[in-house]
N, C-alpha and C positions, 0 to 999 in steps of 0.2 A: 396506440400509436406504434406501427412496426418500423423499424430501419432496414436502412438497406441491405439486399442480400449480404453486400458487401463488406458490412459495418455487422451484421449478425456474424460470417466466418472468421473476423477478427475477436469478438467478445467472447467468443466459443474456445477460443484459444488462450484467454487470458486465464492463471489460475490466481482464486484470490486468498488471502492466508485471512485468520481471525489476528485480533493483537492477541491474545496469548502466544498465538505461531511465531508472528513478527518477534514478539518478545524473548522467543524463543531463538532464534535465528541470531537478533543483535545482540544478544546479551544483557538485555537490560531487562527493568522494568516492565510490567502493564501499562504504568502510570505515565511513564517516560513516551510509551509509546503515545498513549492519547494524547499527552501531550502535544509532540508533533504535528499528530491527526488536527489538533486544535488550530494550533498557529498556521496550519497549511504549510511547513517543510516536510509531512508527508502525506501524498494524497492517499486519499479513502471515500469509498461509498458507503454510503450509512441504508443500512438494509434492516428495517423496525428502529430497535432500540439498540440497536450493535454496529459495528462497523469491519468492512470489509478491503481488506487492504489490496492492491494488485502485488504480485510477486514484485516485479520489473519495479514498479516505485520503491520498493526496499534497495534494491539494487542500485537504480538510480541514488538514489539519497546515499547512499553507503560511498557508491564512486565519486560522489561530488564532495562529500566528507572528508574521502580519504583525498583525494586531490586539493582540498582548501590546508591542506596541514604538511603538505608532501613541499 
C-alpha cells in the first residue's frame, strides 16, 4: 500500500530517535521513556520489537510539560 507523493515527502522528513536517544535528550530513564510510549503522552511507531520515536513528539511533549507547570 503506497501514499501519496505527498504524504511520502513529509515522512522523508521526519527524523525518528530510538528511546535510548529520547532518554538521552530528556534526561531521564529508558523505562520512563516507554512508559509514556505506553500510556500514549508520547507517540511512537513500533518498528519489530522496538519503538521508534518522532523528534517533533519529544518536543511536543516537552512544550506541553513545560507550559502545564509555567
Amino acid at each position: 500500500m503506497a501514499g501519496s507523493p505527498q504524504t511520502a515527502g513529509r515522512l522523508s522528513e521526519v527524523k525518528f530517535l530510538t528511546v535510548a536517544e529520547v532518554a538521552a535528550l530528556m534526561r531521564v530513564s529508558k523505562m520512563t521513556v516507554y512508559r509514556l510510549v505506553h500510556t500514549g503522552e508520547l507517540t511512537a511507531v513500533r518498528v519489530g520489537r522496538s519503538f521508534r520515536v518522532p523528534e517533533h513528539a519529544v518536543h511536543d511533549y516537552l512544550r506541553d510539560a513545560f507550559a502545564e507547570t509555567a
